[in-house]
C-alpha positions in Angstrom: 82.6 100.4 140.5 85.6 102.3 140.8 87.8 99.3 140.4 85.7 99.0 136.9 86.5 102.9 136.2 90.0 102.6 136.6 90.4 99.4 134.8 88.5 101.5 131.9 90.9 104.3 132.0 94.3 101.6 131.7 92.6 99.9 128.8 92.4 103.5 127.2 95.7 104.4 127.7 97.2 101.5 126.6 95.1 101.9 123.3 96.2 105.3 122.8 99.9 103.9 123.4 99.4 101.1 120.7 98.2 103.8 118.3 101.2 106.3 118.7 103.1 102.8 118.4 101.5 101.9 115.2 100.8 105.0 113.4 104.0 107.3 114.6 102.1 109.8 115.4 98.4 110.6 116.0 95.5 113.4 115.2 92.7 113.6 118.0 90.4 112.9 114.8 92.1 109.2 114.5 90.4 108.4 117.9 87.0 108.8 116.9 86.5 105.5 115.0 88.0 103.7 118.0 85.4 105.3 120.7 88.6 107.2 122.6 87.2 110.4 123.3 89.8 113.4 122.7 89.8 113.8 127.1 91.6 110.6 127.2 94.3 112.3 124.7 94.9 115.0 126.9 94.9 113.0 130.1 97.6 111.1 128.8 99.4 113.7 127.9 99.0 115.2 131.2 100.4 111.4 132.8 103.4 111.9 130.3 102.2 108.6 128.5 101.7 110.6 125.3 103.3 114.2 124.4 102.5 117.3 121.9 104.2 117.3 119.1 102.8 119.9 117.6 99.2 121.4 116.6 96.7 118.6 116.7 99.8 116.0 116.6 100.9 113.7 119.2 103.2 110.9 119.6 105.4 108.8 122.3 107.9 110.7 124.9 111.1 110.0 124.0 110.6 108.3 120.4 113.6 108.2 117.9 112.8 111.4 115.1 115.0 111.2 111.9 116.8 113.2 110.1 112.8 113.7 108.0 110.8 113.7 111.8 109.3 117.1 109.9 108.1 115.3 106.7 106.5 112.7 109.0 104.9 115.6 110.7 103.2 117.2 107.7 102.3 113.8 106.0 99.9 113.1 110.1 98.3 116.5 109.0 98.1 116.3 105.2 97.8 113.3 104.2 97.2 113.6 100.8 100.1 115.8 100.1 103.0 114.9 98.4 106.8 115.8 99.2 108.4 117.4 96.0 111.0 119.6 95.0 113.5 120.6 97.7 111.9 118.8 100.0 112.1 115.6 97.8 115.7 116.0 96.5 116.6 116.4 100.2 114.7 113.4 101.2 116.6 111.1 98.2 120.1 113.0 99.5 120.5 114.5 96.1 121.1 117.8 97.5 122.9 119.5 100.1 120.9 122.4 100.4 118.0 122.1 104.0 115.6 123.6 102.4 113.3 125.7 106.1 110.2 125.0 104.2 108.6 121.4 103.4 108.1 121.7 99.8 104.4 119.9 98.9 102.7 119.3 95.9 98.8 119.3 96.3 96.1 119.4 93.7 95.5 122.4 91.5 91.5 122.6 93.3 92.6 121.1 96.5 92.3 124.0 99.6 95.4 124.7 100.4 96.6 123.3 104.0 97.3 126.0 106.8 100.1 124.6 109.3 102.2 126.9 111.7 104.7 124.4 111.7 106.4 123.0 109.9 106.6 126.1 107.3 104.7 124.8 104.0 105.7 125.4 100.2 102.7 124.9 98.3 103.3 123.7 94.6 99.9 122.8 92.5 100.5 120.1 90.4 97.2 118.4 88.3 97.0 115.2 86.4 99.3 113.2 85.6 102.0 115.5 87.0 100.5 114.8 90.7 99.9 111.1 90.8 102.7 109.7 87.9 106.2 108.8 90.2 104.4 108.9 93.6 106.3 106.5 96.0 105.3 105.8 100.0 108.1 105.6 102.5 107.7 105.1 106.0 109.5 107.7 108.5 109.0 107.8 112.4 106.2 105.2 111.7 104.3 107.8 109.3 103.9 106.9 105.9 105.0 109.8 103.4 104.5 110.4 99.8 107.0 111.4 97.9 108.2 111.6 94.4 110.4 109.3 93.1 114.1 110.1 92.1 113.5 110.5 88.6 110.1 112.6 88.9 112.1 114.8 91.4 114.6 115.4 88.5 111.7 116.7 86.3 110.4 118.3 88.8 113.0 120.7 89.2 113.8 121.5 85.9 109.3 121.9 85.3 110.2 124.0 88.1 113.4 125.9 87.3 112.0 129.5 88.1 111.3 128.9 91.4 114.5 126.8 92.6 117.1 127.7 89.9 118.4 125.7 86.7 121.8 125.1 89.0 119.4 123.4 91.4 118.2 121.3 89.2 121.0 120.4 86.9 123.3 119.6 90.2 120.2 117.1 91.0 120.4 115.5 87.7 124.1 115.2 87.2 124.1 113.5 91.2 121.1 111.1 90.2 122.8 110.2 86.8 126.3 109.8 88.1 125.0 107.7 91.8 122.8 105.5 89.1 119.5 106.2 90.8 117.6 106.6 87.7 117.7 104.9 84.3 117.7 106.6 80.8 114.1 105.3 80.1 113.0 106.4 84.0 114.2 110.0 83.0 112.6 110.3 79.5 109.4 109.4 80.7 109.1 111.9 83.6 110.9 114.6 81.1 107.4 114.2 79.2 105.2 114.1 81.9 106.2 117.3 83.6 106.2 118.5 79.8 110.0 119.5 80.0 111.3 116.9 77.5 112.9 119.8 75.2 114.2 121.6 78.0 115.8 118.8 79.2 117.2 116.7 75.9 120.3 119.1 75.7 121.1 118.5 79.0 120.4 114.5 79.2 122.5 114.2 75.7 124.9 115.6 77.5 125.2 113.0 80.3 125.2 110.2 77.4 
């Protein structure tokens, strides 16, 4: 019988390990539809199989964390959220600015998320404007949402108040000059974010 208890307790920590493996990092609420109670989580934390990487989040000792390790931690936690803004022109290396706070665009009626860390921007985007230039990326084994180049351009200048025009012109000028968005690309996100006649001067320019 004990051989049998034992055995049960390996086959549970090597599940939890092929979960961290898979998904990057894990929530105690993942283990639920696998029948791994939340003991076993601690456990093997307390065998130094797993470790804490923050509030509810958990992932391998020793695992290789990018440059983005905190946009991997907020996309465990808040999955629906979506990287903009700073945050996104960071992520795409159109800035040079490190912005302290993850910049994330959430529904207008979604409840905002409460994390101690990483330190959350809250932008409310609705329609269009949320789901429109949405691309997944996968970082430390987490798959993030984030807006795509163009929409990130828009963005900013929807945005302008809150980060500055110099922010976002420097972001436009980078992606226009680098190539990472086309004429057409731009347009269409200039009238999705409803900044088209903000914007025309500006893109006439770079013509």
């Amino acid at each position: 019988m004990f051989c049998n208890i034992m055995q049960g307790m390996d086959n549970t920590a090597e599940r939890l390990i092929n979960l961290a493996r898979s998904h990057g990092l894990i929530r105690p609420r993942d283990l639920a539809p696998l029948g791994i109670s939340r003991v076993s989580l601690s456990r093997a934390v307390q065998r130094g199989e797993l470790e804490r990487v923050g509030r509810g989040l958990y992932g391998l000792p020793g695992r290789d964390v990018s440059a983005h390790g905190s946009l991997a931690e907020v996309a465990s936690r808040v999955p629906k959220g979506i990287v903009c803004l700073l945050s996104a022109l960071r992520f795409h290396g159109l800035t040079t600015q490190a912005p302290f706070e993850v910049w994330l665009a959430i529904d207008n009626k979604a409840i905002a998320p409460q994390l101690d860390y990483p330190r959350l921007r809250i932008v409310r985007f609705s329609g269009v404007a949320l789901t429109e230039g949405v691309e997944n990326h996968i970082v430390d084994g987490v798959n993030i949402r984030v807006t795509n180049v163009a929409k990130t351009v828009a963005d900013c200048f929807k945005y302008r108040n809150k980060i500055g025009l110099d922010v976002a012109l420097e972001a436009l000028r980078e992606a226009w000059h680098e190539k990472r968005m086309t004429s057409d690309d731009i347009w269409r996100y200039a009238k999705v974010c409803r900044v088209a006649n903000v914007m025309r001067p500006y893109l006439e320019s770079l013509a």
